[in-house]
N, C-alpha and C positions, 0 to 999 in steps of 0.2 A: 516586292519586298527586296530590297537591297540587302547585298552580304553582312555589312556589319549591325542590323536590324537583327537576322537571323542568328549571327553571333553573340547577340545582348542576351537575346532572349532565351540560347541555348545555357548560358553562364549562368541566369537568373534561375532557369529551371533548376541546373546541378545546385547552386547555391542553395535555394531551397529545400532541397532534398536533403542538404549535407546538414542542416540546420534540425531539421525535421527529424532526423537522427541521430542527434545531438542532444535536441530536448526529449526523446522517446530515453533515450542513453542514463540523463540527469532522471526522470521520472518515475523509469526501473531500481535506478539506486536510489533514491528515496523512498521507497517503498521496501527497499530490503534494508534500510536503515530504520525504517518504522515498524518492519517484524519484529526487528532486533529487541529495538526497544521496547516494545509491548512484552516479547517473550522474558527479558530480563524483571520487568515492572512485576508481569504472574508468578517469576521464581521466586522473586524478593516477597511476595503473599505470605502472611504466616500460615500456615496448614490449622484446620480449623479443627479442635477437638470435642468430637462431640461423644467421650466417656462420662460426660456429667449428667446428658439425659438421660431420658425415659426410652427404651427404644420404641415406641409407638412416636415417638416426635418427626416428622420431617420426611414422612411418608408420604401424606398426603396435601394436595394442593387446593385449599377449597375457592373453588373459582364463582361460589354465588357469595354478592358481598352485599 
């Protein structure tokens, strides 16, 4: 292996890595830009009033269908 063999492939390794966290970098802030937004989307929910039931409603889950 000739030096500038050694040198290509040393450049290509950094480069890669520099890349590789880069895209880890972009895929962390998307991901806190997707909390964001999720978290804003459940504020914006209306709150759900349930003074017009019965309180016996919404106790129970009947899971045979």
């Amino acid at each position: 292996m000739d030096v500038a063999s050694i040198a290509k492939l040393s450049t290509s390794i950094a480069e890669t890595g520099t890349r590789q966290d880069v895209a880890l970098a972009v895929f962390k802030k998307s991901q806190q830009v997707q909390e964001a937004t999720a978290t804003q989307l459940l504020d914006a929910l209306p709150s759900v009033q349930s003074a017009n039931l019965p309180a016996h409603l919404g106790n129970k889950i009947n899971t045979t269908a």
